[in-house]
PyMOL Python script that loads the backbone (N, CA, C, O; Angstrom):
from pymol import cmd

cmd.read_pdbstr("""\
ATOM      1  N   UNK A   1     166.838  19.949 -69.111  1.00  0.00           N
ATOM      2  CA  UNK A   1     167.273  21.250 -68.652  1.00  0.00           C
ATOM      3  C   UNK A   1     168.362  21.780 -69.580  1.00  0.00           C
ATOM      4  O   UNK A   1     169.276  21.063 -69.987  1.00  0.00           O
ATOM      5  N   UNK A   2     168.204  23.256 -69.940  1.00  0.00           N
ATOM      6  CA  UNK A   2     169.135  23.868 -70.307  1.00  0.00           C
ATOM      7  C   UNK A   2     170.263  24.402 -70.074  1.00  0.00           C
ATOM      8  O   UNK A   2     169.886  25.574 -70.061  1.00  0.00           O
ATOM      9  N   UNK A   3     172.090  24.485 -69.747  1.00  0.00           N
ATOM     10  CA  UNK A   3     173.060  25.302 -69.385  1.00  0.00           C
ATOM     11  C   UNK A   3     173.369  26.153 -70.061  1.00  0.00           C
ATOM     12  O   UNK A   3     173.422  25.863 -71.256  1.00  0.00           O
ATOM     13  N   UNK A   4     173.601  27.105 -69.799  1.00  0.00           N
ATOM     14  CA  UNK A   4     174.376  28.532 -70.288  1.00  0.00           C
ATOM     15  C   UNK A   4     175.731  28.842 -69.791  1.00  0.00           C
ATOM     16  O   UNK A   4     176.014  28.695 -68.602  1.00  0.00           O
ATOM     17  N   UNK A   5     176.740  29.352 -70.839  1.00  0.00           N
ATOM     18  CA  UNK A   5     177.768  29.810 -70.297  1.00  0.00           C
ATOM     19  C   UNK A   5     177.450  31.306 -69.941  1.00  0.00           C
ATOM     20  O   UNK A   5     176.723  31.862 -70.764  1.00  0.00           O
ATOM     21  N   UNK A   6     177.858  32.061 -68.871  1.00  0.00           N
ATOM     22  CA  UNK A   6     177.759  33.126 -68.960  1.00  0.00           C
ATOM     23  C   UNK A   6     178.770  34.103 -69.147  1.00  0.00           C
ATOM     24  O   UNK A   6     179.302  34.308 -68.055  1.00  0.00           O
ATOM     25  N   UNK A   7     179.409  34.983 -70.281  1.00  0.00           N
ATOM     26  CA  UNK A   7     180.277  35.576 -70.125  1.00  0.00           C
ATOM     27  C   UNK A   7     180.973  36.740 -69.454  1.00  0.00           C
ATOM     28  O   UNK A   7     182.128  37.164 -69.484  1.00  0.00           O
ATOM     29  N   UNK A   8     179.611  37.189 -68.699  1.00  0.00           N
ATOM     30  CA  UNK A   8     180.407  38.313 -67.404  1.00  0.00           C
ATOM     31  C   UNK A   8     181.055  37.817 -66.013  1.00  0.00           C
ATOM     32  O   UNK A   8     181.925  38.363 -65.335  1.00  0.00           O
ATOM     33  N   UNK A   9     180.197  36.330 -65.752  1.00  0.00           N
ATOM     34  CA  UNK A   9     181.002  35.930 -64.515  1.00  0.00           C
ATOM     35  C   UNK A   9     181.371  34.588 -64.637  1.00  0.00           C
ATOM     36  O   UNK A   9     181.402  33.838 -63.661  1.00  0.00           O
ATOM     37  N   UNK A  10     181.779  34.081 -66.279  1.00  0.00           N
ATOM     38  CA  UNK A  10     182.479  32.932 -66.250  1.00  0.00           C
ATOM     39  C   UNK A  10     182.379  32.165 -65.603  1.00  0.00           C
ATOM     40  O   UNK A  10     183.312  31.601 -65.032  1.00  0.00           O
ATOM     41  N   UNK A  11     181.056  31.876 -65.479  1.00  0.00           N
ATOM     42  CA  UNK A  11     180.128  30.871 -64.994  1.00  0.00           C
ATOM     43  C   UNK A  11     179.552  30.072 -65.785  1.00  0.00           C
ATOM     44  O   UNK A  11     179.443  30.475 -66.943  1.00  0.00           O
ATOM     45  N   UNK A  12     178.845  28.328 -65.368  1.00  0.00           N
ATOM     46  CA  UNK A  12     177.663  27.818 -66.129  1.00  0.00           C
ATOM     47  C   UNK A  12     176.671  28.043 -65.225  1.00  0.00           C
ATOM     48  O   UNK A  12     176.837  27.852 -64.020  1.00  0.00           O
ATOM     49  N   UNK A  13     175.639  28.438 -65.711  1.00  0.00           N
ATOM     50  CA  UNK A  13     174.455  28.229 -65.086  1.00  0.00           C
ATOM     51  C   UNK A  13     172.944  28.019 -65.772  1.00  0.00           C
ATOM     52  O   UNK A  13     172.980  27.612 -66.933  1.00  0.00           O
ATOM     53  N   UNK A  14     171.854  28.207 -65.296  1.00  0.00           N
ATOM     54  CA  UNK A  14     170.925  27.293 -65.467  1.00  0.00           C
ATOM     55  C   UNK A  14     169.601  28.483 -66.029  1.00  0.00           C
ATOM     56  O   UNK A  14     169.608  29.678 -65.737  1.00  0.00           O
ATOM     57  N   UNK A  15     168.711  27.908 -66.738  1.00  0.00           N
ATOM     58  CA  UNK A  15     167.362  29.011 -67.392  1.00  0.00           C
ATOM     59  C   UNK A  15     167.477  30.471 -66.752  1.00  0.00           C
ATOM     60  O   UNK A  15     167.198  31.436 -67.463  1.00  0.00           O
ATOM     61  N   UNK A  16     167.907  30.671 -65.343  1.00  0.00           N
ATOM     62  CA  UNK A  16     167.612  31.614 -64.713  1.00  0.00           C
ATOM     63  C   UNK A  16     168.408  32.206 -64.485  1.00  0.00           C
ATOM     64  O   UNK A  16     168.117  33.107 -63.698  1.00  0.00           O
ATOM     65  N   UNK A  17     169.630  32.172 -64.869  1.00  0.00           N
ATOM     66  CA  UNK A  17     170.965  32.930 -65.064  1.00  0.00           C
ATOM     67  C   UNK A  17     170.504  34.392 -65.890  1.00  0.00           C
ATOM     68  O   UNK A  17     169.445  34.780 -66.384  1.00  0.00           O
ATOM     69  N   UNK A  18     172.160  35.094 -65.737  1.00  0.00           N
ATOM     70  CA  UNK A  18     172.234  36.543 -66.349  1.00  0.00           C
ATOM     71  C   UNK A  18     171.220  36.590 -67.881  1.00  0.00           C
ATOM     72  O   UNK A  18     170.716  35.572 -68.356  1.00  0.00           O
ATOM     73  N   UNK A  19     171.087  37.821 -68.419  1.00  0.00           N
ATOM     74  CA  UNK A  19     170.366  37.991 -69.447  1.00  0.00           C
ATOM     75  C   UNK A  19     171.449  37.688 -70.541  1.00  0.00           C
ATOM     76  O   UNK A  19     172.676  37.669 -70.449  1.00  0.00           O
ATOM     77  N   UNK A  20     170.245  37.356 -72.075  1.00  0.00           N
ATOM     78  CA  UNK A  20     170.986  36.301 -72.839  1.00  0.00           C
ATOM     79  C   UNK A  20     171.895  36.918 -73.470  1.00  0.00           C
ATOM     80  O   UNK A  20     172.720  36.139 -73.950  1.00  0.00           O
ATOM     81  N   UNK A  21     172.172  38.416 -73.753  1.00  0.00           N
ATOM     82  CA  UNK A  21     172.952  39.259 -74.698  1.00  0.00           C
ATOM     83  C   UNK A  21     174.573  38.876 -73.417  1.00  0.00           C
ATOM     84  O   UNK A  21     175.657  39.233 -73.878  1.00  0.00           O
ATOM     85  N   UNK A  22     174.592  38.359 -72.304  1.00  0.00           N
ATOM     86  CA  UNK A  22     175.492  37.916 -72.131  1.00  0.00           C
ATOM     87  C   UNK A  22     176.184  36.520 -71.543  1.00  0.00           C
ATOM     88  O   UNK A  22     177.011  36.281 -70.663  1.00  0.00           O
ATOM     89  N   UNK A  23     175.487  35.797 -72.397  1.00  0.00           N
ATOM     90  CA  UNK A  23     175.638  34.300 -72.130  1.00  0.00           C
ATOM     91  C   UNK A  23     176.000  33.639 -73.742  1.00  0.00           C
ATOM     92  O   UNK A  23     175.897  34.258 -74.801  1.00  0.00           O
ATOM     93  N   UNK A  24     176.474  32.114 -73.552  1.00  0.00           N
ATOM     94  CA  UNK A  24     176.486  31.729 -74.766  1.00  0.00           C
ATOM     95  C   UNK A  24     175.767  30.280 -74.517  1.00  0.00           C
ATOM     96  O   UNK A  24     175.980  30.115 -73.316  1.00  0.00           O
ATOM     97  N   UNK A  25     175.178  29.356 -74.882  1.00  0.00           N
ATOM     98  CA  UNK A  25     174.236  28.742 -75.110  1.00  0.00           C
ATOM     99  C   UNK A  25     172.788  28.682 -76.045  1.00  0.00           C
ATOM    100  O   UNK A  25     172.434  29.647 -76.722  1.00  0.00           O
ATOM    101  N   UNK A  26     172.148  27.625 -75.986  1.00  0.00           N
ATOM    102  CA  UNK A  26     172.003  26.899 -74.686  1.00  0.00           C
ATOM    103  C   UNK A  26     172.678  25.243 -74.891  1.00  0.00           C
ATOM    104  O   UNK A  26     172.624  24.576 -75.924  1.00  0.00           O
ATOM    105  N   UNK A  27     173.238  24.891 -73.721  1.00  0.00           N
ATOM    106  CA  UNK A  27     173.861  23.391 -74.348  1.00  0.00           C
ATOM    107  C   UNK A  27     173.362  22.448 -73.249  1.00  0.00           C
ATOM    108  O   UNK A  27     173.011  22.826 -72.131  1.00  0.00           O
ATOM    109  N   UNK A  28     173.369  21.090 -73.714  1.00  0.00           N
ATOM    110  CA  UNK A  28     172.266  20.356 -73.069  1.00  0.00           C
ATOM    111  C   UNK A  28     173.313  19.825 -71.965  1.00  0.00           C
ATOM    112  O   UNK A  28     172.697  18.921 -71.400  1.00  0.00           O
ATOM    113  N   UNK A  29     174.300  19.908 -71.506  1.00  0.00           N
ATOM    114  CA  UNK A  29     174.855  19.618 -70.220  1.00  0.00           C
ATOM    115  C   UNK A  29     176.018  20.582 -70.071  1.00  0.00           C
ATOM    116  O   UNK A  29     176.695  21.261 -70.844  1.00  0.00           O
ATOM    117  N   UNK A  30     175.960  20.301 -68.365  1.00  0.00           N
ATOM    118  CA  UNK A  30     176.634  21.377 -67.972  1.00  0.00           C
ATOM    119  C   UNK A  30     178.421  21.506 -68.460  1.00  0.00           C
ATOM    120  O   UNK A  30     179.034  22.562 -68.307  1.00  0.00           O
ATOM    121  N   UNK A  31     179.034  20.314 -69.018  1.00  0.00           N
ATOM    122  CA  UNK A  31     180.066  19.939 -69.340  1.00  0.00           C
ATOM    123  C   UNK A  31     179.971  21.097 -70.739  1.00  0.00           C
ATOM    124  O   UNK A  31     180.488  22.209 -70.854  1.00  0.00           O
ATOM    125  N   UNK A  32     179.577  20.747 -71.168  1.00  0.00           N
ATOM    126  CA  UNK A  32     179.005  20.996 -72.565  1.00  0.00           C
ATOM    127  C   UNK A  32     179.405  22.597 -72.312  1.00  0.00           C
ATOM    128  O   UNK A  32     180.547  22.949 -72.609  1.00  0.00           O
ATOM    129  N   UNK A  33     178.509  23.519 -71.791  1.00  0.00           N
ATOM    130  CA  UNK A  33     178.676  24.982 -71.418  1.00  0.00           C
ATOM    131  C   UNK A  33     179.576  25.011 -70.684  1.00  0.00           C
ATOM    132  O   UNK A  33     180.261  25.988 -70.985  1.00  0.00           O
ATOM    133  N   UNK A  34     180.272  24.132 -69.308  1.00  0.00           N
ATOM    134  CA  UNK A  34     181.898  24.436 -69.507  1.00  0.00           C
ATOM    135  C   UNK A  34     182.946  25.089 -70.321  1.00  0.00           C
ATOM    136  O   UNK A  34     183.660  26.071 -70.119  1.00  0.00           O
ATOM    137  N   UNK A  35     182.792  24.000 -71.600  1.00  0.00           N
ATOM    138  CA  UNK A  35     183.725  24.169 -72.412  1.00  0.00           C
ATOM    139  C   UNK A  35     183.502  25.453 -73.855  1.00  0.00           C
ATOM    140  O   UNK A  35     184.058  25.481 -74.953  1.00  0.00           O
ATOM    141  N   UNK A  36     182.293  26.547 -73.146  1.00  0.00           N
ATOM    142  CA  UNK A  36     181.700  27.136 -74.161  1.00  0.00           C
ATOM    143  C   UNK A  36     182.989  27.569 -75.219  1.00  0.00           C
ATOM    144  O   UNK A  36     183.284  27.254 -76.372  1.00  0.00           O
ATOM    145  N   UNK A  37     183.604  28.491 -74.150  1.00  0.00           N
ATOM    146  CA  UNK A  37     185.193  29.555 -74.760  1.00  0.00           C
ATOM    147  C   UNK A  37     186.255  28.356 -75.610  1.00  0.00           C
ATOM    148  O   UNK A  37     186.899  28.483 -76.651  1.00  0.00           O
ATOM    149  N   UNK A  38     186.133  27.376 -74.825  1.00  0.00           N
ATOM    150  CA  UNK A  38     187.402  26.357 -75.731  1.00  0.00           C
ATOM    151  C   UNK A  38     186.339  26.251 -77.514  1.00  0.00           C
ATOM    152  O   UNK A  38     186.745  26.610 -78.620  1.00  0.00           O
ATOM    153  N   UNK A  39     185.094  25.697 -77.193  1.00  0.00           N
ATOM    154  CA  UNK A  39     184.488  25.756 -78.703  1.00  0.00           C
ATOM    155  C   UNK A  39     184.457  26.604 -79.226  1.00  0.00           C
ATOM    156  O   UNK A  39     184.603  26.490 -80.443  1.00  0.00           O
ATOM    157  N   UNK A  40     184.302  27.624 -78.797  1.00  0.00           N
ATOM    158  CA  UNK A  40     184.499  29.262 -80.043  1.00  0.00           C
ATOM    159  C   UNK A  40     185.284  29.242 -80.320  1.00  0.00           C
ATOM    160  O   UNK A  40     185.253  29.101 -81.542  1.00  0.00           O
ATOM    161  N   UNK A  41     187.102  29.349 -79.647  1.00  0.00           N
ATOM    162  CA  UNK A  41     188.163  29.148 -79.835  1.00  0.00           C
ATOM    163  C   UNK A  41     188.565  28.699 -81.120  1.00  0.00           C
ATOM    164  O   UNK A  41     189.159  29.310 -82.008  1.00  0.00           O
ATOM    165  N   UNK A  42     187.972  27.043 -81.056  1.00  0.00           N
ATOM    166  CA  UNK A  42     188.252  25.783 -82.018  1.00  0.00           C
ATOM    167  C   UNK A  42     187.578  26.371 -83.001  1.00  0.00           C
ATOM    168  O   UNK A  42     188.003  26.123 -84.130  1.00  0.00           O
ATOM    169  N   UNK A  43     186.321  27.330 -82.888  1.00  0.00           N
ATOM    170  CA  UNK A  43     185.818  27.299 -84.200  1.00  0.00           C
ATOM    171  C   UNK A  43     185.972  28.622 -85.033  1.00  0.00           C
ATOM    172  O   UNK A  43     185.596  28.827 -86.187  1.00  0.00           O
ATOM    173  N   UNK A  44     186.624  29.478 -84.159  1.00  0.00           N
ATOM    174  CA  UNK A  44     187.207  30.494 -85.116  1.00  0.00           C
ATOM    175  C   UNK A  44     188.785  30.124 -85.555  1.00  0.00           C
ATOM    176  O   UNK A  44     189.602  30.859 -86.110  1.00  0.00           O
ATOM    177  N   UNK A  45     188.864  29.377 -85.320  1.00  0.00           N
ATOM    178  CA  UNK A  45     190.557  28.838 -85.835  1.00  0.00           C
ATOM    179  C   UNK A  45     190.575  28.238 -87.000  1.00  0.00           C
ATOM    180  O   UNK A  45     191.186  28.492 -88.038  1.00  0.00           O
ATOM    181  N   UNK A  46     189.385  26.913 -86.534  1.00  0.00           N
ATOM    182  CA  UNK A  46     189.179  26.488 -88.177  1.00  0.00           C
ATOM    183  C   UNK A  46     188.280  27.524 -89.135  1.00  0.00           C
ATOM    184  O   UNK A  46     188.239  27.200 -90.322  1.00  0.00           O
ATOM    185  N   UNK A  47     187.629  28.613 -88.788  1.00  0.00           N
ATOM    186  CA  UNK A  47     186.975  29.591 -90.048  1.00  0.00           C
ATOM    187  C   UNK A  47     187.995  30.371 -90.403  1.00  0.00           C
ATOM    188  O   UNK A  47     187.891  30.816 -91.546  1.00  0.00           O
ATOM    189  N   UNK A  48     189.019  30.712 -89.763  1.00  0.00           N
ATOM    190  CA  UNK A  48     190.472  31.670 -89.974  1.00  0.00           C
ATOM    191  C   UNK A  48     191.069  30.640 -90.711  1.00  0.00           C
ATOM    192  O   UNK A  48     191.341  31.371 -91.664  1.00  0.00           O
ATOM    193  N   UNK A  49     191.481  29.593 -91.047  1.00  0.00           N
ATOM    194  CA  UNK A  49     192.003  28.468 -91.911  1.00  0.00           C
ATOM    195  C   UNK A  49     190.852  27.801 -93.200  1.00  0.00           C
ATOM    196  O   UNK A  49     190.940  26.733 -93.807  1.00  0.00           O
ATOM    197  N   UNK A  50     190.169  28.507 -93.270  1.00  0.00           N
ATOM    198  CA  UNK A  50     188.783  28.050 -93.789  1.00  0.00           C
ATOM    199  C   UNK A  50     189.590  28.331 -95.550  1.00  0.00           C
ATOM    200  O   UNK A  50     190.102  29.399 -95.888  1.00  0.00           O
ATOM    201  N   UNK A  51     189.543  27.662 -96.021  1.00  0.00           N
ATOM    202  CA  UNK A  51     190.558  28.079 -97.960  1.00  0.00           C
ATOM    203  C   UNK A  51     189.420  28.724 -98.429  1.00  0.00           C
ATOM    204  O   UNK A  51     189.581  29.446 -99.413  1.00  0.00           O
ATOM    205  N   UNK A  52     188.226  28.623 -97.918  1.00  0.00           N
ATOM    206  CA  UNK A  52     187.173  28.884 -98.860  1.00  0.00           C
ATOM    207  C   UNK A  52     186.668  30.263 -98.447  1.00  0.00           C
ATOM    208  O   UNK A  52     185.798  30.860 -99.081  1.00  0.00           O
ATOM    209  N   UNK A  53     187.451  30.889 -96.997  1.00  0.00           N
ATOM    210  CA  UNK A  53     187.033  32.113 -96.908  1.00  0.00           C
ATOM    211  C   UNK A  53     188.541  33.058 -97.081  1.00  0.00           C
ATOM    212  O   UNK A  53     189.706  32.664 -97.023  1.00  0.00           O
ATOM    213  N   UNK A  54     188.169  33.988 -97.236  1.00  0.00           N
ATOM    214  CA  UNK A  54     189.179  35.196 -97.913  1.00  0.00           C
ATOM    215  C   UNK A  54     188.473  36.125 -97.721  1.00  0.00           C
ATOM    216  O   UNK A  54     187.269  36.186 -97.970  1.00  0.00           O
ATOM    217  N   UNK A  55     189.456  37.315 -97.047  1.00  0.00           N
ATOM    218  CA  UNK A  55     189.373  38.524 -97.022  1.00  0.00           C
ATOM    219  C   UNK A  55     190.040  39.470 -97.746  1.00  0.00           C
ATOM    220  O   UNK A  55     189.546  40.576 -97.965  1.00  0.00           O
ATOM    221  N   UNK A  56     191.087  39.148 -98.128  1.00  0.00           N
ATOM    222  CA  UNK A  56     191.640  40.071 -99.344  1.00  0.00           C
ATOM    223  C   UNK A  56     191.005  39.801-100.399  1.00  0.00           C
ATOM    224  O   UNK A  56     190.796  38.695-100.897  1.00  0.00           O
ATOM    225  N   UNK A  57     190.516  41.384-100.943  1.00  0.00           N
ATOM    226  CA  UNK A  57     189.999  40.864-102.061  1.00  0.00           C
ATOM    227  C   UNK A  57     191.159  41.019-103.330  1.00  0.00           C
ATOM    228  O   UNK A  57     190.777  41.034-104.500  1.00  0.00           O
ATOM    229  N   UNK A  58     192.440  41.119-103.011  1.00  0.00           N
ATOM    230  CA  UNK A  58     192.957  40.668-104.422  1.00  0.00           C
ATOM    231  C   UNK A  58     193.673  39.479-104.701  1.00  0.00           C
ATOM    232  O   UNK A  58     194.636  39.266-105.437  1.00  0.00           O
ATOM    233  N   UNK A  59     192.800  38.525-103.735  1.00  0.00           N
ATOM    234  CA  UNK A  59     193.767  37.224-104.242  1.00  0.00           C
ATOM    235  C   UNK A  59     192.298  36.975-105.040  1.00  0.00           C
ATOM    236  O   UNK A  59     192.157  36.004-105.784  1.00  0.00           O
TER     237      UNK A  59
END
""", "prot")
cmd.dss("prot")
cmd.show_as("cartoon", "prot")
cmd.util.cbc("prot")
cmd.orient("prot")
């Protein structure tokens, strides 16, 4: 079975949850889609620290 986080009612739930343009998944346990928001979190922190990405372009 599949979990979904859903981001309008900050919920996990299951195949039959809200439509997908507002969910984030799919993760294979419900722990897993718990923690959807803490993993985005973690992973835009390390791409914002990323040396290899840059947005100014005059460095």
């Amino acid at each position: 079975m599949s979990y979904f986080f859903c981001l309008k009612h900050h919920t996990v739930e299951g195949q039959d949850g809200c439509r997908a343009s507002d969910r984030l998944g799919p993760y294979e346990t419900e722990a897993e889609a718990a923690r959807a928001l803490e993993k985005v979190e973690e992973r835009n922190e390390a791409w914002d620290d990323d040396p290899k990405w840059n947005d100014d372009p005059d460095a």
